[in-house]
C-alpha positions in Angstrom: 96.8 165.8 158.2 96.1 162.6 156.1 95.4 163.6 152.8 91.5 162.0 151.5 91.9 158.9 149.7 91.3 159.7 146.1 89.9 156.6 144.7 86.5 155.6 143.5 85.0 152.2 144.5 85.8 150.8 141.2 89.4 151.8 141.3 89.9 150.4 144.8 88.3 147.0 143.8 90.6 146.6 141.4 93.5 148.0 143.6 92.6 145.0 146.1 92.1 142.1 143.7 96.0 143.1 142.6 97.4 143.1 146.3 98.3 146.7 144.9 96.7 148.6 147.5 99.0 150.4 149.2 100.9 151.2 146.4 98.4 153.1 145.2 98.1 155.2 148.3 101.3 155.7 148.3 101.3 156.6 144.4 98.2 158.6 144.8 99.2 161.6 146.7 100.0 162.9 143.2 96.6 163.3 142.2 95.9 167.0 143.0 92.6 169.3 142.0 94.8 171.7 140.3 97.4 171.5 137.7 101.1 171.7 139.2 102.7 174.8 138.9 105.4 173.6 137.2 103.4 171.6 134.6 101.6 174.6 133.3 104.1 175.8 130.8 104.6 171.4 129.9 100.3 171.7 128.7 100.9 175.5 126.9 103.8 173.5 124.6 102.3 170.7 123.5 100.4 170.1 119.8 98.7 167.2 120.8 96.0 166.3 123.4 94.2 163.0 123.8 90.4 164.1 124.8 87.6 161.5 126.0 84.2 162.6 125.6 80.2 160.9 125.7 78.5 161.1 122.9 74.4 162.1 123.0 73.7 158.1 123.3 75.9 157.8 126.1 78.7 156.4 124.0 82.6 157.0 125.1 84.7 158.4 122.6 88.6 159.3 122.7 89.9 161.6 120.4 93.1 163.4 119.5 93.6 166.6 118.4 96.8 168.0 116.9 97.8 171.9 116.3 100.5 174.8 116.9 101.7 175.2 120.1 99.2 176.8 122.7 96.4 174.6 121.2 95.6 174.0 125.2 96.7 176.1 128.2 95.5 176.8 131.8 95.7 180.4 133.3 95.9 179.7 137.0 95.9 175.8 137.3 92.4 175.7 138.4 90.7 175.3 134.6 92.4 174.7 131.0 91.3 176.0 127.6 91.5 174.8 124.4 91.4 177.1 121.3 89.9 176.1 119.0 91.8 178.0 116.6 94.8 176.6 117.0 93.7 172.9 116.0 94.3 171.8 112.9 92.4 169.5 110.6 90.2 168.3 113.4 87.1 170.5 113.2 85.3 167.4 112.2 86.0 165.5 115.0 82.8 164.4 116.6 84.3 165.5 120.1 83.0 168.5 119.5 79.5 167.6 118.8 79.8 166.3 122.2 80.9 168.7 124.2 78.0 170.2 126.3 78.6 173.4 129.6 78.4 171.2 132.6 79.6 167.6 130.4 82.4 165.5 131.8 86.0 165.7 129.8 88.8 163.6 130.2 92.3 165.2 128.7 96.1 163.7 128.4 98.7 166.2 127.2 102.0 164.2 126.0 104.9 165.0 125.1 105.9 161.7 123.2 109.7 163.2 123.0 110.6 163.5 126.6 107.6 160.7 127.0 106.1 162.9 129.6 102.2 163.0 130.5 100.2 165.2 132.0 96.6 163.8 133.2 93.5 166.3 133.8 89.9 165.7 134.2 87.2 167.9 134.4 83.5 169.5 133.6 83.4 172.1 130.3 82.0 175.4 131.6 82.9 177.7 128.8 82.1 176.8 125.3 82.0 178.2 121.8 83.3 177.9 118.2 86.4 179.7 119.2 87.4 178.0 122.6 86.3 175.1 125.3 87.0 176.3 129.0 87.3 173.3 131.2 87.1 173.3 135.1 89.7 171.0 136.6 88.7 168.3 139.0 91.8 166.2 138.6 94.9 166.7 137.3 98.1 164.7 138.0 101.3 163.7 136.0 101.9 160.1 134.8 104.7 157.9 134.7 107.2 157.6 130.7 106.8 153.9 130.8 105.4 152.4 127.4 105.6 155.4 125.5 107.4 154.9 122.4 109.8 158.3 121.7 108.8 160.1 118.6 109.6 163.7 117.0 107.5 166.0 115.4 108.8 167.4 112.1 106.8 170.3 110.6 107.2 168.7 106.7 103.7 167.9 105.7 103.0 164.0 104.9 102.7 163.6 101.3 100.3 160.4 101.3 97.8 161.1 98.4 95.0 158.7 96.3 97.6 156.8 94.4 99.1 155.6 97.8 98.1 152.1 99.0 98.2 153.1 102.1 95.6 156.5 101.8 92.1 155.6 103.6 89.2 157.3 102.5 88.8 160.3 104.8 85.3 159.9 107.3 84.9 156.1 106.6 83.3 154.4 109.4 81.5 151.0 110.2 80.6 148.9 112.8 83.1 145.3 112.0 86.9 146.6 111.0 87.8 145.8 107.6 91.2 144.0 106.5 92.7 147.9 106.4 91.5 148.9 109.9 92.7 145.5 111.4 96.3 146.1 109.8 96.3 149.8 111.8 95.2 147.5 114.2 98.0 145.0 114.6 100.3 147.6 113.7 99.9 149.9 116.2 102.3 150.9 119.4 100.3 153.6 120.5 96.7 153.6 121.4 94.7 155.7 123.6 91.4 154.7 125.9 88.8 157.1 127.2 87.2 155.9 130.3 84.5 157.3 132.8 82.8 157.2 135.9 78.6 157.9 136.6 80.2 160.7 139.5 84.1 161.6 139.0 83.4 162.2 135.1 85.9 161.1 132.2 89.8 160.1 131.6 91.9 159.6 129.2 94.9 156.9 129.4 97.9 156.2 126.7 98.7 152.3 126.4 102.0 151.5 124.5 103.8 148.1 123.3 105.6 146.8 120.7 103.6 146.5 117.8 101.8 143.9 117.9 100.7 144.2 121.6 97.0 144.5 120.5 96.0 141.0 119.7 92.8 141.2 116.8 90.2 138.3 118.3 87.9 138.7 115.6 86.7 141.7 113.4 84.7 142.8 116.3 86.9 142.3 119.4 90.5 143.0 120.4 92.4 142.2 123.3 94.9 144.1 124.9 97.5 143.4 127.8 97.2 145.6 130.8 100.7 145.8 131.9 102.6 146.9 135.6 102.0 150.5 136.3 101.4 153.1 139.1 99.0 150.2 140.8 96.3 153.2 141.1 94.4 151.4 137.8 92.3 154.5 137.2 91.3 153.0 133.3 90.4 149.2 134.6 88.5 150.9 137.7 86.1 152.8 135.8 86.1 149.5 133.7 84.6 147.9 137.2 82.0 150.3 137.2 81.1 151.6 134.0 81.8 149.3 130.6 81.9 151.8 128.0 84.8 152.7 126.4 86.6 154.6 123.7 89.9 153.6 121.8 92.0 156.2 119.7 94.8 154.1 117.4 97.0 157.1 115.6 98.7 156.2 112.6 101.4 158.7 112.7 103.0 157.1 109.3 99.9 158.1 107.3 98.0 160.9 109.1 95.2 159.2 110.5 93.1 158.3 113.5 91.2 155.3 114.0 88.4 155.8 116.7 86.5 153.2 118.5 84.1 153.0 120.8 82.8 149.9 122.8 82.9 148.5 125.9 85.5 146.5 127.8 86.2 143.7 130.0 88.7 143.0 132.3 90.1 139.3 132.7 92.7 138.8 135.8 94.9 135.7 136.3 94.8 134.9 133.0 97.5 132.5 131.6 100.1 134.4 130.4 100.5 134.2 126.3 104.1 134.5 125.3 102.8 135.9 121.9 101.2 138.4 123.6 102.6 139.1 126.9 101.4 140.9 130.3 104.8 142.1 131.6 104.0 139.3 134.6 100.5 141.2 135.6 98.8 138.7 133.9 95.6 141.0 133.3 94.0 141.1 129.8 91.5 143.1 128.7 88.7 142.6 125.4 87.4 145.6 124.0 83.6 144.8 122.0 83.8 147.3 119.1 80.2 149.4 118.5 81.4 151.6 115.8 84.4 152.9 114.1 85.7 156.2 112.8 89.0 156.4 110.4 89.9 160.3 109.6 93.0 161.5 108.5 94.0 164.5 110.9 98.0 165.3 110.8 98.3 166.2 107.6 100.6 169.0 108.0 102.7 166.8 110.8 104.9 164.7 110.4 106.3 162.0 113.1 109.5 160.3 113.4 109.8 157.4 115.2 113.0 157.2 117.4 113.0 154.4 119.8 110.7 151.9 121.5 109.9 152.0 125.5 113.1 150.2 127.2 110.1 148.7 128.9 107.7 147.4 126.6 107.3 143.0 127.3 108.9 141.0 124.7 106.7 138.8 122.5 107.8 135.3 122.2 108.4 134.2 118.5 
């Protein structure tokens, strides 16, 4: 029996413009409505999960959460549940505020160690202060490329007022400031929340060397989409749907940087040797709404160990 084809309209647009059709047919008999047996213990270790959510004036938001282990788990592969408990210095997260029984979720559980992901979207069925039950309606594993390797250590950070490098803790705006661009253009990490008007939310990681995220202005940023599983879940709800969220974590000081926005995608584009497309020669310009900066790990630390073997090499 041929299994349905799992894509939505916008995903298989892009699919066809990229002559990457059939790869993703053939790369998209992962995608399952249940978590994989062997991937439930992978989500019950991790202390970090990327979540995308709406908020009430239909703007997308990513968001990361960080805790002991446990933080999220699924019982039987058919839903997943975050406690609430277990998260640490993120109860102000506006993800929560969100959050709604019957509401669209997008979640990405990674392991940025092993630089393994695990991909689940779904619709929030249970919720209170203690725990957020989430039915699963996709839930696949993703690929290691881009991720740059990092440990956790459990030593808290020790970035305090005197530091030049301590932001003010829920400052927020609508243009980034010269210290938001520089978490900006330092960044090799981001993560973008996504959505669809019928198959709900999703949450992608994007990695490069820092860098990879060029600042167009104080408003608009533009980021190279590089080679991947060809099924281009993030740029196909881009097709349909424009609104966005970005998540940049700066694991040196303990913060997050949250933006939301919409996108939009450019293909053939000239390729910029400054700012390079791995050959896919796909851009995409994200038009900040707002911004967030909170600091959120401040009882983790993160040690960077090495960079993606994959990442594209800027010229100069």
């Amino acid at each position: 029996m041929t299994k349905p084809d799992p894509f939505h309209e916008g995903e298989k647009y892009v699919q066809e413009r990229t002559s990457e059709r059939d790869v993703a047919l053939r790369n998209g008999v992962i995608v399952g409505r249940t978590i994989p047996s062997r991937a439930i213990p992978f989500l019950a270790q991790q202390r970090m999960l990327a979540i995308g959510s709406v908020d009430d004036r239909s703007w997308v938001w990513g968001s990361l959460v960080f805790g002991v282990r446990g933080l999220a788990s699924s019982p039987d592969g058919r839903s997943v549940v975050i406690d609430r408990t277990r998260i640490d210095d993120g109860r102000d997260d506006p993800v929560w505020s969100h959050l709604r029984v019957g509401a669209g979720v997008g979640l990405l559980a990674i392991e940025l160690s092993s630089r393994r992901r695990l991909r689940i979207n779904g619709v929030v069925n249970v919720l209170d202060n203690r725990r957020v039950e989430v039915s699963v309606r996709e839930a696949y594993p993703n690929c290691p490329k881009y991720v740059q390797r990092r440990y956790l250590h459990e030593n808290p950070l020790t970035a305090g007022p005197d530091d030049p490098h301590a932001r003010a803790s829920g400052a927020s705006g609508v243009a980034l400031d010269e210290v938001r661009l520089r978490v900006v253009e330092a960044a090799d990490t981001l993560f973008v929340a996504s959505r669809h008007p019928d198959r709900g939310l999703d949450v992608s990681h994007r990695g490069g060397a820092p860098g990879f995220v060029r600042v167009v202005d104080s408003r608009r940023l533009r980021i190279p989409d590089y080679p991947g599983n060809g099924m281009f879940n993030t740029l196909g709800n881009f097709m349909v749907d424009d609104h966005a969220g970005l998540v940049f974590p700066d694991f040196e000081h303990g913060q997050i940087l949250q933006l939301t926005g919409t996108a939009a995608v450019h293909f053939d584009e000239e390729e910029d040797p400054r700012q390079p497309t791995g050959g896919s020669h796909r851009y995409w310009e994200f038009n900040i709404a707002r911004w967030l900066d909170r600091p959120v790990m401040t009882r983790l630390a993160w040690e960077l160990q090495d960079a993606s073997p994959h990442n594209p090499i800027a010229a100069g």
